[in-house]
Structure formats: C-alpha cells, structure tokens
Backbone bond lengths (Angstrom), bond angles and torsions (degrees), N, CA, C in turn:
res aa  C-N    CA-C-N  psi(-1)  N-CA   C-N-CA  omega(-1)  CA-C   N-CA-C  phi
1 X - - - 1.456 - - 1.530 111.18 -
2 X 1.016 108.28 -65.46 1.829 109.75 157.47 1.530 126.76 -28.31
3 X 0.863 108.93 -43.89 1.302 109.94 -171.61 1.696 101.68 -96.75
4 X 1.125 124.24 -16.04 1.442 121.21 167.07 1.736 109.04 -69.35
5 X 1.278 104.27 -42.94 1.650 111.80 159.34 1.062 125.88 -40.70
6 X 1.785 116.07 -68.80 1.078 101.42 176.82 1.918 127.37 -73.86
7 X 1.389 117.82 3.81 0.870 121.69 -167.01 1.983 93.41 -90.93
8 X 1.313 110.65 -33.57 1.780 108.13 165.97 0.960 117.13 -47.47
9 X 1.566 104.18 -53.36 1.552 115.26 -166.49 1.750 115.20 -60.82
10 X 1.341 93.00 -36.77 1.967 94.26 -174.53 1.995 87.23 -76.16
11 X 0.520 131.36 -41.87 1.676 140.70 -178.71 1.521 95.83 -39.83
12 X 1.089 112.64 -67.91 1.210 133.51 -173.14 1.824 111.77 -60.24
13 X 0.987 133.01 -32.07 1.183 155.90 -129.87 1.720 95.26 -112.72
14 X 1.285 104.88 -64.87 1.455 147.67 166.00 1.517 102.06 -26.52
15 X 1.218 103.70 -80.45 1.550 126.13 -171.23 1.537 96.39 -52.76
16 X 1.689 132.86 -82.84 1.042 159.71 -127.38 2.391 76.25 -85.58
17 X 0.797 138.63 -42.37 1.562 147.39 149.98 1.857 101.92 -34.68
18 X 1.042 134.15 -72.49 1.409 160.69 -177.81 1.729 91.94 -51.39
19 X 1.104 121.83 -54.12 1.128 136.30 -137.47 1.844 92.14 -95.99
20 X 1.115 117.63 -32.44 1.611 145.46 -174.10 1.443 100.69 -84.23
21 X 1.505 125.31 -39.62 1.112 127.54 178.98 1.504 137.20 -76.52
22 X 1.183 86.65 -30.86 1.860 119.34 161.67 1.168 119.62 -40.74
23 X 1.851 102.82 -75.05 1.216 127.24 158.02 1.145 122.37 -8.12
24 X 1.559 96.92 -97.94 1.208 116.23 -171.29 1.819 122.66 -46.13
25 X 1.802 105.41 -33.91 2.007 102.43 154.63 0.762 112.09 -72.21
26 X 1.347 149.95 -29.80 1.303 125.97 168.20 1.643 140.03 -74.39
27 X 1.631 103.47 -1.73 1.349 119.02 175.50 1.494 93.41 -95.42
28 X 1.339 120.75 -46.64 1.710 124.41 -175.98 1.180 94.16 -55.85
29 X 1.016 136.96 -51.02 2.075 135.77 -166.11 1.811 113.19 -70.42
30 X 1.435 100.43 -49.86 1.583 96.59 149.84 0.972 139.70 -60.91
31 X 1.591 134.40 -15.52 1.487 136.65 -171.73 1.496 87.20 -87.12
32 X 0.945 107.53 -57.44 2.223 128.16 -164.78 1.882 87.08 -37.78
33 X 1.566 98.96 -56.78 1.702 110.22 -178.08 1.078 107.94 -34.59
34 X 1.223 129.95 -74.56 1.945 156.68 -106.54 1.392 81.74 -120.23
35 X 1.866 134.82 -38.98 1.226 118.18 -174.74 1.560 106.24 -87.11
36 X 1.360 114.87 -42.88 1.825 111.78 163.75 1.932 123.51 -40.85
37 X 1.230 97.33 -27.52 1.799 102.83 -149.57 1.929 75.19 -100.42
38 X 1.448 141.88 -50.37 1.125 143.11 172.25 2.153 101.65 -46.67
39 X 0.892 110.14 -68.47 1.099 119.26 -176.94 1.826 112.32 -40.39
40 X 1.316 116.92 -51.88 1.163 135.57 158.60 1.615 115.07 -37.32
41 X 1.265 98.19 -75.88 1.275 105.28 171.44 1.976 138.15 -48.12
42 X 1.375 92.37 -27.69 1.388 104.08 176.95 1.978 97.57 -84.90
43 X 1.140 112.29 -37.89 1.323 98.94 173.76 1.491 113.94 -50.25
44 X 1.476 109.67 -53.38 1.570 125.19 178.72 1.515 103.37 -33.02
45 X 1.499 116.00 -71.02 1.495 120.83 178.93 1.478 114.76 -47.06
46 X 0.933 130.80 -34.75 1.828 158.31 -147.25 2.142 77.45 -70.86
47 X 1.610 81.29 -71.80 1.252 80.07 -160.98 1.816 128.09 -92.48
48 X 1.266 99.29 18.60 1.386 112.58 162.38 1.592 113.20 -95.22
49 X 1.024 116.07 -24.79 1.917 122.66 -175.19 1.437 92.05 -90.08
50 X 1.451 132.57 -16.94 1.668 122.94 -159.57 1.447 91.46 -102.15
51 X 1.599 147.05 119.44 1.133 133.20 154.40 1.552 128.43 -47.73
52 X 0.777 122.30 127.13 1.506 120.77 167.23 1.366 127.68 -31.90
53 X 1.576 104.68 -44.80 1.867 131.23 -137.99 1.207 61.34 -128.19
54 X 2.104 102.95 152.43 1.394 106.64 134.37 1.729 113.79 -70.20
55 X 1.744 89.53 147.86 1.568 95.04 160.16 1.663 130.32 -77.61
56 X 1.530 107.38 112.25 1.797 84.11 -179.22 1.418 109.90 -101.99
57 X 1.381 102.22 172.09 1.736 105.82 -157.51 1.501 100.00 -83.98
58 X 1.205 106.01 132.74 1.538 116.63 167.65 1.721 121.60 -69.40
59 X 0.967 88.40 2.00 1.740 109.39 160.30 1.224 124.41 -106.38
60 X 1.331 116.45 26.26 1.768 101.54 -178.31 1.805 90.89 -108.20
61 X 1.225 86.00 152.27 1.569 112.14 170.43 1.470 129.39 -84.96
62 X 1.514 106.37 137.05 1.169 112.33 -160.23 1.679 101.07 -103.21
C-alpha cells in the first residue's frame, strides 16, 4: 500500500514537473516575442523622432 503511494506521489510530482516545464517555454518564447516586437518598435520611434533632411532654420537670412 505504501509503495502504491509513493508510486502516486512521484506520478504526481512528475506531471506537475512536466507541467512547470511547459510553462516556463512558453513564458521564455513570449519574453524573446515582447523583447523582439519592443526592439522593433523603438527602431520605429528611432526613426520617426530622427529627421531624414537636415532641418534649416526658418530664421536664416537671405
């Protein structure tokens, strides 16, 4: 009887291990995401705040 116990328990143990492992790639695969798609995005900004052209001053004299 004992040993059918402990044989649940590692069963149990096992799974809820398996189950931890999952997890945790699928949070690692989303971060990788969320840090690629961030990364992307700051380029996006990068190059909307950076003018293309120089700006010349609408104050210079002719």
């Amino acid at each position: 009887m004992i040993g059918s116990a402990e044989d649940g328990v590692r069963s149990a143990l096992k799974t809820q291990e398996e189950r931890l492992s999952k997890i945790e790639e699928l949070i690692s695969g989303r971060y990788k995401e969320l840090h690629d798609r961030r990364s992307v995005l700051t380029e996006h900004l990068r190059d909307l705040l950076l003018p293309s052209e120089p700006v010349q001053s609408a104050c210079s004299q002719s």
